[in-house]
C-alpha positions as semicolon CSV with decimal commas, in nm:
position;residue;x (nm);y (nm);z (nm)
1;X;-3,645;1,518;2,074
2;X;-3,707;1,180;1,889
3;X;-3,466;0,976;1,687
4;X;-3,543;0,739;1,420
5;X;-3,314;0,454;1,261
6;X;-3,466;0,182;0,966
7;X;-3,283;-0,108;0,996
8;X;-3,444;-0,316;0,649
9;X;-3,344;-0,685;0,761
10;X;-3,450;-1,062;0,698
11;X;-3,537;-1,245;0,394
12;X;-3,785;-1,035;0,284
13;X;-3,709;-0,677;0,362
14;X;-3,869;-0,607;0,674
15;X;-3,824;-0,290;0,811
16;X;-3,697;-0,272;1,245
17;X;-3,714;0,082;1,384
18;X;-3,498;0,179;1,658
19;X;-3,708;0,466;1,801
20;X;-3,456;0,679;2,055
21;X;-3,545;0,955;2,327
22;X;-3,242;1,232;2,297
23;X;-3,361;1,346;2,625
24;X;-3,313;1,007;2,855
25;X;-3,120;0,818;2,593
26;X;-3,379;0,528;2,573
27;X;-3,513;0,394;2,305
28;X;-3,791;0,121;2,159
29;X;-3,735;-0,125;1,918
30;X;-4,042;-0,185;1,671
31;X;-4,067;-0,479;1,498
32;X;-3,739;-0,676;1,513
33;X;-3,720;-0,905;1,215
34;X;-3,410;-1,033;1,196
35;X;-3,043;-1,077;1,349
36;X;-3,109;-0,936;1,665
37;X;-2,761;-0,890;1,791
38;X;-2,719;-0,663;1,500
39;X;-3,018;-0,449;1,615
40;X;-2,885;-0,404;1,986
41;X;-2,515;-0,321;1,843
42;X;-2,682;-0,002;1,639
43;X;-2,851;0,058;1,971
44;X;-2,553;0,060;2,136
45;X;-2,377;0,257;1,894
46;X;-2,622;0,554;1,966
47;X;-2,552;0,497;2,309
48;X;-2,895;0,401;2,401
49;X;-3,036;0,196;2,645
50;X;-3,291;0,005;2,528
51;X;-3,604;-0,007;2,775
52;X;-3,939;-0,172;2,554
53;X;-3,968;-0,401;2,270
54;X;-4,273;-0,325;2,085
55;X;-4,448;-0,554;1,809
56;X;-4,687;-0,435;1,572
57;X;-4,762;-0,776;1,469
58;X;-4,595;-1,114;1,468
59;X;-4,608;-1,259;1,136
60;X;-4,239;-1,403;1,123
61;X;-4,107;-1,183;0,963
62;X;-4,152;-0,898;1,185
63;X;-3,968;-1,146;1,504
64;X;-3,725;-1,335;1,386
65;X;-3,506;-1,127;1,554
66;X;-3,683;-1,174;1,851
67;X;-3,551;-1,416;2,048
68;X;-3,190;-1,247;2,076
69;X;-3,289;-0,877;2,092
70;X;-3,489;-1,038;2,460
71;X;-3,187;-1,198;2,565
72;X;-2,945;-0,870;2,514
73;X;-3,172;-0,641;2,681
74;X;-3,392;-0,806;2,890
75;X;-3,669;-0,497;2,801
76;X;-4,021;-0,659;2,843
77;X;-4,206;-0,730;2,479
78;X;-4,530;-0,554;2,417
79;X;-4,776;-0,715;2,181
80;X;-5,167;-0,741;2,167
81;X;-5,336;-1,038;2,324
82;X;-5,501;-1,120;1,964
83;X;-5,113;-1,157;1,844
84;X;-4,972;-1,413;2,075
85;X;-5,101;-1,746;1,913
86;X;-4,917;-1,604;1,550
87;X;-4,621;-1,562;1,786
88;X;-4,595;-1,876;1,931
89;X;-4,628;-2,026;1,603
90;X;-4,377;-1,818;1,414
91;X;-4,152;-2,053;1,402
92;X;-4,306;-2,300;1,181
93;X;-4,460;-1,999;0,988
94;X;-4,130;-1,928;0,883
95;X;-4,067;-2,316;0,795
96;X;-4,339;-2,291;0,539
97;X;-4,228;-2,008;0,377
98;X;-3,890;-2,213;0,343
99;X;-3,703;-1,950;0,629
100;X;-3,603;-2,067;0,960
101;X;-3,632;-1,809;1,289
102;X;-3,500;-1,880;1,622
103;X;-3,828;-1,970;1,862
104;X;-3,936;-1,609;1,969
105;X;-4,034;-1,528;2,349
106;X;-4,383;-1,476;2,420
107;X;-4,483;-1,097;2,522
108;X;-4,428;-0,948;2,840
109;X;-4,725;-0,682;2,881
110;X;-5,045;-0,713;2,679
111;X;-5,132;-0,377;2,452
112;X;-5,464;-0,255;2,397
113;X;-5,614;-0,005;2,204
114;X;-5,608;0,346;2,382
115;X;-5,321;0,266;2,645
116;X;-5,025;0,515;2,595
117;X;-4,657;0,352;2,625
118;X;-4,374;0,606;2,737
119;X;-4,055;0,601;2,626
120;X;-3,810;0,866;2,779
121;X;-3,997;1,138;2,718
122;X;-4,178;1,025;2,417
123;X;-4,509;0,948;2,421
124;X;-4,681;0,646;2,204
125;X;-5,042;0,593;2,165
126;X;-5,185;0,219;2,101
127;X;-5,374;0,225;1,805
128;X;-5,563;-0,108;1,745
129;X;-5,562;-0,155;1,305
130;X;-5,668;-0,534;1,221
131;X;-5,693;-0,660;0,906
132;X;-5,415;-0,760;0,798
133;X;-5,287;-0,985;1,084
134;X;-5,488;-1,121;1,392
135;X;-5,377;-0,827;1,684
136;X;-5,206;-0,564;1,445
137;X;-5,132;-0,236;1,639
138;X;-4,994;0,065;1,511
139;X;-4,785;0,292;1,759
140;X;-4,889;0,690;1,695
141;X;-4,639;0,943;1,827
142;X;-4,905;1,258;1,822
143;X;-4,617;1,484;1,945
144;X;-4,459;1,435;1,662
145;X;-4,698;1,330;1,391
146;X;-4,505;1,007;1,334
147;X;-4,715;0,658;1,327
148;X;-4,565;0,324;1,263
149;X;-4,807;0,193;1,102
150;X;-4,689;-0,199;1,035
151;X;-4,853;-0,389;0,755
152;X;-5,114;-0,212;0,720
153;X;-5,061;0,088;0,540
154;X;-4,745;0,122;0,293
155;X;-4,616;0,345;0,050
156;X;-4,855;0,370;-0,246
157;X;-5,008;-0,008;-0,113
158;X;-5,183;-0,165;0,181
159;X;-5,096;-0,443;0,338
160;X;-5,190;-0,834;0,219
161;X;-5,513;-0,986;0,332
162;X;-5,457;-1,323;0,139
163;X;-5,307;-1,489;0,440
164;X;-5,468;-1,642;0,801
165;X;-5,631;-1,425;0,995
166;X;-5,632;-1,154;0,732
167;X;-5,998;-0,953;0,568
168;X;-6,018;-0,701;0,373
169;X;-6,288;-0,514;0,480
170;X;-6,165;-0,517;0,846
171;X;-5,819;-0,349;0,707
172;X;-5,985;-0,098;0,499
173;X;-6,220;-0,004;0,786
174;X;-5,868;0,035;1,035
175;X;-5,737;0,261;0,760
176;X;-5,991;0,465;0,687
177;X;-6,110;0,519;1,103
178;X;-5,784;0,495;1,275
179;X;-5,513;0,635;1,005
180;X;-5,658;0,834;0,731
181;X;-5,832;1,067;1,031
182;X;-5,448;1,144;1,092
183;X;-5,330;1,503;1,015
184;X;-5,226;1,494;0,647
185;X;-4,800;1,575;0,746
186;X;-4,800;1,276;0,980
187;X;-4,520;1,086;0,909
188;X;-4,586;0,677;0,797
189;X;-4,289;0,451;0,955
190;X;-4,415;0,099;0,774
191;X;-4,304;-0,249;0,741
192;X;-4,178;-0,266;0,443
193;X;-4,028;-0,004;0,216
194;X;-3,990;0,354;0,236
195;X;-4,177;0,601;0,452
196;X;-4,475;0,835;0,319
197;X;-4,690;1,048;0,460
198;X;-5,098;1,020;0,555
199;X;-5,142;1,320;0,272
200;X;-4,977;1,162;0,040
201;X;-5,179;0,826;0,071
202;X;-5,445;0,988;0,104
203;X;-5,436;1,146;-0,257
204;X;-5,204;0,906;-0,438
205;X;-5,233;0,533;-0,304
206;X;-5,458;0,364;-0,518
207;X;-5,594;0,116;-0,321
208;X;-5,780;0,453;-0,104
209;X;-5,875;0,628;-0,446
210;X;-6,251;0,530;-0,335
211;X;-6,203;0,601;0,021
């Protein structure tokens, strides 16, 4: 069975997921945006071991917890290829926004679209959604119709493509070919406020009314 804990954390409200197997006892963490020692402790609290670190994207504030959650565990970070030069620049990122983040690691093992990451038991499909950040993934649990979907698709809203490395029309097109083609109950994990379903963006959020 799967486990799910939203930790919302960092200066602007990011969400972390801490995504445990009940049948090993392992677990992912998604997106860790801020005080990483904080993250491992609710881990640890579950009693689970924590065996992959997996990024949808790396604007900062989906890392700046980073830097400590790979020092506590030591679990190799998974990110796609297109993602690493945001990464490595996070850190000043951050300094323009007026926010300071401790200097993340780079990834461990390069993600592509297609590949399949396991977890315990749980099995998480690589889906590749640009758009709204240079090497976005989502991570699609088809077991059991849960997708974290990131930045790119939120609760009645879609993610921002006002910033580097950000187009529309390359967003829209990973929503409607890689998310909206999702069974209508899957459950939408995103970056930043509460969860929804692919049904009920489908027929509410207004920025998909035309798609």
């Amino acid at each position: 069975m799967i486990q799910i804990q939203q930790m919302t954390l960092g200066p602007v409200q990011t969400n972390c997921f801490l995504l445990g197997c009940e049948e090993t006892m392992t677990a992912a963490i998604i997106d860790p945006a801020d005080n990483g020692r904080g993250i491992v402790a609710a881990a640890e609290e579950n009693g689970w071991e924590i065996t992959h670190i997996l990024l949808t994207h790396t604007h900062f504030d989906h890392v700046g917890g980073l830097a400590d959650v790979k020092e506590l565990t030591k679990a190799p970070i998974y990110a796609h290829a297109d993602a690493v030069e945001m990464l490595r620049n996070a850190t000043m990122s951050a300094a323009m926004w007026g926010f300071r983040i401790p200097s993340p690691p780079p990834p461990d093992i390069m993600i592509n679209e297609g590949e399949t990451i396991q977890v315990g038991s749980l099995r998480l499909e690589v889906l590749y959604v640009p758009g709204h950040a240079p090497g976005h993934v989502a991570f699609h649990l088809p077991d059991y119709r849960v997708i974290f979907s990131g930045d790119v698709l939120f609760e009645d809203s879609i993610g921002r493509t006002d910033l580097p490395g950000a187009d529309h029309e390359t967003l829209m097109n990973s929503i409607r070919t890689k998310l909206l083609t999702l069974p209508d109950d899957t459950r939408v994990f995103s970056g930043h406020g509460a969860a929804t379903t692919i049904g009920q963006e489908r027929w509410a959020n207004p920025f998909l009314s035309e798609e």
